[in-house]
SERO-4910 file (N, C-alpha, C, O; in steps of 0.05 Angstrom, whole numbers):
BEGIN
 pado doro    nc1    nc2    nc3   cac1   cac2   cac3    cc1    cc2    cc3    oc1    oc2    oc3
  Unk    A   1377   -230   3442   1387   -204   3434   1369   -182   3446   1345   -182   3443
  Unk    A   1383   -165   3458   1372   -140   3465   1358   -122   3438   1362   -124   3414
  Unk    A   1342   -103   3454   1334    -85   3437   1348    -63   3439   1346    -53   3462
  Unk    A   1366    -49   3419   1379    -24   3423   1367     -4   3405   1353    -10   3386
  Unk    A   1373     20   3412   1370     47   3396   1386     53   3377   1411     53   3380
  Unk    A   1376     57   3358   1396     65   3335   1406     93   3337   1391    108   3348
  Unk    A   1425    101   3330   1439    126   3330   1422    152   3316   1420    176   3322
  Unk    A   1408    132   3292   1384    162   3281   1367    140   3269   1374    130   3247
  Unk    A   1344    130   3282   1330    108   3279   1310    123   3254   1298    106   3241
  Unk    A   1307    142   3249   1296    154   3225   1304    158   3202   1289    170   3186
  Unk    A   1331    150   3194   1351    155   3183   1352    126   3161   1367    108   3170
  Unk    A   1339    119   3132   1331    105   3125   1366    104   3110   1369     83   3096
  Unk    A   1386    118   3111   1412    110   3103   1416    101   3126   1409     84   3111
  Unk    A   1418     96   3141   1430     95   3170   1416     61   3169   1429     43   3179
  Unk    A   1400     58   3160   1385     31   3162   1398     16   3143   1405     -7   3148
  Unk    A   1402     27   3119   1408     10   3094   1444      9   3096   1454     -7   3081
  Unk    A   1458     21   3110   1490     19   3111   1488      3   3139   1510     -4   3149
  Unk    A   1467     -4   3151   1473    -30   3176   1474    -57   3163   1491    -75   3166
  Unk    A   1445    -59   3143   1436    -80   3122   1464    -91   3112   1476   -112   3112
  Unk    A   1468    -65   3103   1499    -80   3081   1520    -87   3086   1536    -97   3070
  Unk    A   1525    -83   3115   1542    -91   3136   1547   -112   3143   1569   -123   3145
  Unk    A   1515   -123   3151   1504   -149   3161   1508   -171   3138   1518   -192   3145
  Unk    A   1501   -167   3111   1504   -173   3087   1531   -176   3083   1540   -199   3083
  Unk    A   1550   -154   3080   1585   -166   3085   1591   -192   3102   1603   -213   3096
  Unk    A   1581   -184   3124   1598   -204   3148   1583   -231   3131   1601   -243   3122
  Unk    A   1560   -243   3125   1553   -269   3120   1522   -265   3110   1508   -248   3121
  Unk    A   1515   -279   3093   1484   -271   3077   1462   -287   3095   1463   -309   3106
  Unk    A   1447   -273   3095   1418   -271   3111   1392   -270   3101   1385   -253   3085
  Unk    A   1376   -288   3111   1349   -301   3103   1340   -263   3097   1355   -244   3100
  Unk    A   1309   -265   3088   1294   -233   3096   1285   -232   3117   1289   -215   3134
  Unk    A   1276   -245   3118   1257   -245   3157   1287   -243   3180   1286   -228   3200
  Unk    A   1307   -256   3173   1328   -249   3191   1344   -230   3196   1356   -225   3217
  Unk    A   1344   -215   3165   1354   -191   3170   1335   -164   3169   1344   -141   3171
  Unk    A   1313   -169   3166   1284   -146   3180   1295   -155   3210   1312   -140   3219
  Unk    A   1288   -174   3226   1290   -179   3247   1314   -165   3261   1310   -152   3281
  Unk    A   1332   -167   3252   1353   -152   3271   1353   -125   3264   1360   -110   3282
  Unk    A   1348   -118   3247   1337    -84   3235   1328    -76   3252   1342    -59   3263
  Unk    A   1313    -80   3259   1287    -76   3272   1294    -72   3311   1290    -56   3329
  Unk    A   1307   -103   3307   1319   -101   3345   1334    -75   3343   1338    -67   3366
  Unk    A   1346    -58   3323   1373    -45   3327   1355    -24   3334   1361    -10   3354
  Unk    A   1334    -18   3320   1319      6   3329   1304     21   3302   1287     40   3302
  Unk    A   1316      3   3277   1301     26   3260   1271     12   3254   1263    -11   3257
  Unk    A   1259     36   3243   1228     42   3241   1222     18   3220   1235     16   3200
  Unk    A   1201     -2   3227   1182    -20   3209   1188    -19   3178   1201    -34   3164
  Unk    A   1172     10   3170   1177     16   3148   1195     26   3138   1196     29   3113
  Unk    A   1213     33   3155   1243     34   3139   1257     14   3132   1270     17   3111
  Unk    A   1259     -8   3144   1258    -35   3149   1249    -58   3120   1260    -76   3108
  Unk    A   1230    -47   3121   1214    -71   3100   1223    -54   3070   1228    -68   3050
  Unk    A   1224    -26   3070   1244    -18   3044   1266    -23   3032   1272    -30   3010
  Unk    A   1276    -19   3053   1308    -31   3046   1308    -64   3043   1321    -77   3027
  Unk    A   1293    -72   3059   1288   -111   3045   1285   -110   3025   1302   -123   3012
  Unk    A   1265    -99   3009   1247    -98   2990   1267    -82   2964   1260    -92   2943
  Unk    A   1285    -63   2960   1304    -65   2951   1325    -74   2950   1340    -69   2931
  Unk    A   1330    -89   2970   1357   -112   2969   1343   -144   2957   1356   -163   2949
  Unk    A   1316   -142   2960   1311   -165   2950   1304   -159   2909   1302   -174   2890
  Unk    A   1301   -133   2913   1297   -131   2876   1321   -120   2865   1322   -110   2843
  Unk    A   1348   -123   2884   1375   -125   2872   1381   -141   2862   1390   -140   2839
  Unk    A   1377   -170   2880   1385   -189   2888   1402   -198   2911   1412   -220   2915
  Unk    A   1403   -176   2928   1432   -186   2943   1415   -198   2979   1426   -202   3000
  Unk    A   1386   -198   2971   1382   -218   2986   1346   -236   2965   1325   -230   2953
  Unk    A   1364   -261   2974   1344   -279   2959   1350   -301   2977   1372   -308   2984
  Unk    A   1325   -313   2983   1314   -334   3007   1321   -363   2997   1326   -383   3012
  Unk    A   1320   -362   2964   1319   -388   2959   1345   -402   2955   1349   -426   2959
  Unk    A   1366   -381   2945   1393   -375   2940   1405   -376   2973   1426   -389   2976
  Unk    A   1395   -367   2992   1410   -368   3016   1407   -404   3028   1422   -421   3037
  Unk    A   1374   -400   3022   1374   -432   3039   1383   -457   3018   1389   -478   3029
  Unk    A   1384   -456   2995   1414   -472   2982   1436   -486   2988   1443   -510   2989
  Unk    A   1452   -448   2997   1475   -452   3007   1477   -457   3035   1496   -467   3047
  Unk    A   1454   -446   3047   1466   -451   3070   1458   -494   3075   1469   -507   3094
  Unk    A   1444   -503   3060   1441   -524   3063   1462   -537   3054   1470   -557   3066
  Unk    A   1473   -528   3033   1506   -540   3022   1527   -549   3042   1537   -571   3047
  Unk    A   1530   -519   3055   1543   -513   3075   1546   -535   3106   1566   -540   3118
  Unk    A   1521   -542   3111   1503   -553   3131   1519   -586   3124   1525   -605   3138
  Unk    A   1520   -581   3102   1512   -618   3096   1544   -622   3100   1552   -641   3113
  Unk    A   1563   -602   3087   1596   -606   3081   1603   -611   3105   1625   -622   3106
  Unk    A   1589   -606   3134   1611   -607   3152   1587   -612   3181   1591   -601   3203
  Unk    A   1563   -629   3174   1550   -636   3194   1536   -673   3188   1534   -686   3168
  Unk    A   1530   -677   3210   1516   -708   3207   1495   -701   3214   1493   -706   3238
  Unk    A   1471   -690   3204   1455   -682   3209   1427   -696   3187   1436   -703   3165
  Unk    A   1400   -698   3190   1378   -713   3175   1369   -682   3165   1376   -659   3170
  Unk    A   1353   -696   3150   1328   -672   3136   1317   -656   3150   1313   -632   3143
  Unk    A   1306   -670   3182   1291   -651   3198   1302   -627   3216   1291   -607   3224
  Unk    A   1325   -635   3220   1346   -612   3226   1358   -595   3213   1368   -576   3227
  Unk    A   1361   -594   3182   1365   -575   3166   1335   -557   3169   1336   -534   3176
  Unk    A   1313   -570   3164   1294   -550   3153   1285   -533   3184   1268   -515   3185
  Unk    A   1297   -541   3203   1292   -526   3235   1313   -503   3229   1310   -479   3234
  Unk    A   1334   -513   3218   1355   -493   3229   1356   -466   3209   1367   -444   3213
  Unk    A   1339   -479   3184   1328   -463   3161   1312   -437   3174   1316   -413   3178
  Unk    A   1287   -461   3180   1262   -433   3192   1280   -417   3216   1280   -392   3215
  Unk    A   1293   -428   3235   1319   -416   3244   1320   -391   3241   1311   -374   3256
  Unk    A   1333   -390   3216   1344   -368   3204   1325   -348   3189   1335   -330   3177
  Unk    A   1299   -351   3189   1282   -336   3180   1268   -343   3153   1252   -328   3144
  Unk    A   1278   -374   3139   1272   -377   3110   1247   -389   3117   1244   -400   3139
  Unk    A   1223   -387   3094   1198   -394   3104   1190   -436   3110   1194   -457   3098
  Unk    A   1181   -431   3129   1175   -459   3131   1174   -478   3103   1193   -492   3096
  Unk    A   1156   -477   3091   1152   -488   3058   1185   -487   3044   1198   -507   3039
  Unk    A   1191   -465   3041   1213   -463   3028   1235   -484   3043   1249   -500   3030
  Unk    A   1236   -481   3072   1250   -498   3078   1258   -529   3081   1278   -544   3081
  Unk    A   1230   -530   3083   1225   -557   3082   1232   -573   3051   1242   -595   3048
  Unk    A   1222   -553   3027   1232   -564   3003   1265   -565   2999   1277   -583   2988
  Unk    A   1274   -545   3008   1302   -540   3001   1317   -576   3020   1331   -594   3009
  Unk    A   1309   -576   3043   1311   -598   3053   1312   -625   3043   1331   -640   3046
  Unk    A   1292   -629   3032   1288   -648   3011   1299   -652   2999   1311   -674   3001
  Unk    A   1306   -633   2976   1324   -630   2962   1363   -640   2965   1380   -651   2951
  Unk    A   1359   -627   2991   1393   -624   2993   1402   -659   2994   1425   -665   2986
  Unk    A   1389   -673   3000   1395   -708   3000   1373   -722   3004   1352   -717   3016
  Unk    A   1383   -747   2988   1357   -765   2987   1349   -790   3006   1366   -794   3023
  Unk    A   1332   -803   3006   1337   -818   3024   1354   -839   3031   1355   -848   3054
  Unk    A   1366   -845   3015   1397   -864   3011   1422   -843   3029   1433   -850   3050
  Unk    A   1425   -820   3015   1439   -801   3033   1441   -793   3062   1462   -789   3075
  Unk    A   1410   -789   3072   1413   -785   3091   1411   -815   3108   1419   -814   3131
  Unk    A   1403   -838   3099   1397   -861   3112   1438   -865   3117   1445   -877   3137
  Unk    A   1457   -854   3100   1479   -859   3100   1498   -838   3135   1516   -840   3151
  Unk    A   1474   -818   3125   1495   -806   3147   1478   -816   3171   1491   -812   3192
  Unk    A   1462   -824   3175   1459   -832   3197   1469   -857   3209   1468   -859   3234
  Unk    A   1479   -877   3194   1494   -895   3192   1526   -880   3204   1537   -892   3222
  Unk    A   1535   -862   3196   1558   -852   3200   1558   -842   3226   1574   -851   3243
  Unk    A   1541   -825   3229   1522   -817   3249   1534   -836   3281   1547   -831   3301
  Unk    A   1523   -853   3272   1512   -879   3295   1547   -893   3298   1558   -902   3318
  Unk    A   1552   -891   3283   1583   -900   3281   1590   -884   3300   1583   -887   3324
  Unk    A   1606   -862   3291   1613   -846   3313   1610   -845   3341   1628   -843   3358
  Unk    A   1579   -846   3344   1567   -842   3370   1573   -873   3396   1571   -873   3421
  Unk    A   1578   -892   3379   1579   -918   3392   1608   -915   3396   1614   -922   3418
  Unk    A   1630   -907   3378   1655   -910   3389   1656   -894   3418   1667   -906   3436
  Unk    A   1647   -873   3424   1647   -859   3444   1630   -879   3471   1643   -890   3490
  Unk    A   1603   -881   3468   1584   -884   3476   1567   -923   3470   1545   -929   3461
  Unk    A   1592   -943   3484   1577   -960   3480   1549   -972   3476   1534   -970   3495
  Unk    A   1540   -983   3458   1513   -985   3452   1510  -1019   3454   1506  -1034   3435
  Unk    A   1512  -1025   3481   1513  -1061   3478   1483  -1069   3490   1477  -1093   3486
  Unk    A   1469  -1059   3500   1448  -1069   3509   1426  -1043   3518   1432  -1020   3525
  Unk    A   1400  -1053   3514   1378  -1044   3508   1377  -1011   3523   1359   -996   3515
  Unk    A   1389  -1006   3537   1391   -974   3543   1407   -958   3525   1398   -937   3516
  Unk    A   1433   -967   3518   1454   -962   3502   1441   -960   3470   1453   -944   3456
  Unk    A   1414   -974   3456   1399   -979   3442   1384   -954   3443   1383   -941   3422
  Unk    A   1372   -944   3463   1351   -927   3463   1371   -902   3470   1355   -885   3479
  Unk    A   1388   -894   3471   1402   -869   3477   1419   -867   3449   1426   -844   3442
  Unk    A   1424   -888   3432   1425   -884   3409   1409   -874   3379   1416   -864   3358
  Unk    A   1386   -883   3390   1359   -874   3375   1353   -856   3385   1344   -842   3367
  Unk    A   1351   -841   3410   1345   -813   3415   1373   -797   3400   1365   -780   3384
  Unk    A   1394   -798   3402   1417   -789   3394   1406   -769   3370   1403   -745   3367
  Unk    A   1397   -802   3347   1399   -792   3321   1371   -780   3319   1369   -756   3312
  Unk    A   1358   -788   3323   1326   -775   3327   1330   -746   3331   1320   -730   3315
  Unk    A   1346   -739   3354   1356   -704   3358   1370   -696   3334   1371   -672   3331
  Unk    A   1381   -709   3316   1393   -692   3290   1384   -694   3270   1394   -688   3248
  Unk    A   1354   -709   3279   1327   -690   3255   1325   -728   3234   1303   -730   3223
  Unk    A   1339   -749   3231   1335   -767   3223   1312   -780   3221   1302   -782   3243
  Unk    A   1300   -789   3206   1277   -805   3203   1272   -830   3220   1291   -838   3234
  Unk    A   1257   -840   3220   1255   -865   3242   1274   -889   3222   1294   -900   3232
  Unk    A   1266   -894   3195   1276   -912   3184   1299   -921   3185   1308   -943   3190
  Unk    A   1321   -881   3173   1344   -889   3175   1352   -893   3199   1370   -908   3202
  Unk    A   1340   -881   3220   1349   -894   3243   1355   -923   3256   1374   -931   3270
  Unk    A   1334   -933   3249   1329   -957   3258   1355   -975   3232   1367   -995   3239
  Unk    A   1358   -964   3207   1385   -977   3183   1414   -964   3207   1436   -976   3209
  Unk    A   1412   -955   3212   1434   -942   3231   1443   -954   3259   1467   -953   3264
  Unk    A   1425   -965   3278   1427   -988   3297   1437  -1013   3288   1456  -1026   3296
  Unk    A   1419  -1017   3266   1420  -1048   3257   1451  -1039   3252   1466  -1050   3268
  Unk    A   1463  -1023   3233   1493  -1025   3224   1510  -1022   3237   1533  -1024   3229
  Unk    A   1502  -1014   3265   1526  -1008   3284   1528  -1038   3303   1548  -1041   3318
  Unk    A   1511  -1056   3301   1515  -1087   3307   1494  -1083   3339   1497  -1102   3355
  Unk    A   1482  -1069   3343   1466  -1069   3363   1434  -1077   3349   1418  -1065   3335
  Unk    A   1435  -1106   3360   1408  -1114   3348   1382  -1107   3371   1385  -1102   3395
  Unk    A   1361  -1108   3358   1339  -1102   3376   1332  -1132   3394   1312  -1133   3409
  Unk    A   1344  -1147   3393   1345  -1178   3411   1353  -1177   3435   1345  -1188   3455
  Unk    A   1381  -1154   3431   1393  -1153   3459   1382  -1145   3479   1366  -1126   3477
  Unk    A   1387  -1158   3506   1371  -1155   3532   1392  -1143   3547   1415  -1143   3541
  Unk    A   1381  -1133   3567   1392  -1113   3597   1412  -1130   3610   1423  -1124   3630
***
């Protein structure tokens, strides 16, 4: 994203009716919506006010966003723990926070499941019969943040054993 000029970058209404805009279209970490504040052109400290009263409204709260957006994440992705809490800090929610909210959102049975699902998928497409097919499968899921373990519950279930040769 470019850096643009705001129309009256001094103009601390002018900052707080972009906020609430941004806030309409879809809710936003704090760091993510200072961040684009900020690219648009208005001043630091105009910036960190209007956070700072949208966060003692409530109509922005970090812990409430990364929740939902982890809800969200989980309803309609095959994705592990380590990829939520990236796509978290992502969005500006703090590392710690994200990483707990992560945790949280499924356990290890859960995610050991979607990666199982995961690996399904990927083999109907993407034969996995022998030891390359093996290692492009484990990188697969490894990229959508999965643990080694469930990974390795995820090979074994898709019938590609670690025996098979080239």
């Amino acid at each position: 994203m470019r850096i643009r000029k705001a129309r009256s970058p001094a103009s601390p209404e002018a900052a707080r009716v972009a906020a609430l805009r941004m806030l309409e279209r879809r809710p936003h970490a704090e760091r993510e919506l200072a961040r684009k504040l900020v690219l648009r052109g208005y001043e630091r400290e105009t910036v960190d006010g209007i956070v700072g009263r949208l966060r003692e409204t409530g109509l922005l709260d970090d812990e409430k966003f990364a929740r939902d957006f982890a809800r969200w994440r989980m309803s309609g992705s095959l994705e592990g723990r380590g990829i939520l809490a990236m796509r978290l800090v992502a969005r500006g929610v703090p590392r710690k926070l994200a990483e707990e909210t992560a945790e949280a959102a499924m356990t290890n049975e859960e995610e050991a499941d979607r990666a199982v699902t995961a690996a399904r998928k990927y083999v109907k497409r993407h034969p996995a019969d022998d030891a390359a097919g093996r290692r492009k499968l484990y990188s697969f899921l490894a990229r959508r943040g999965f643990p080694p373990e469930a990974i390795r519950r995820a090979v074994r279930a898709t019938g590609v054993t670690e025996g098979d040769s080239d």
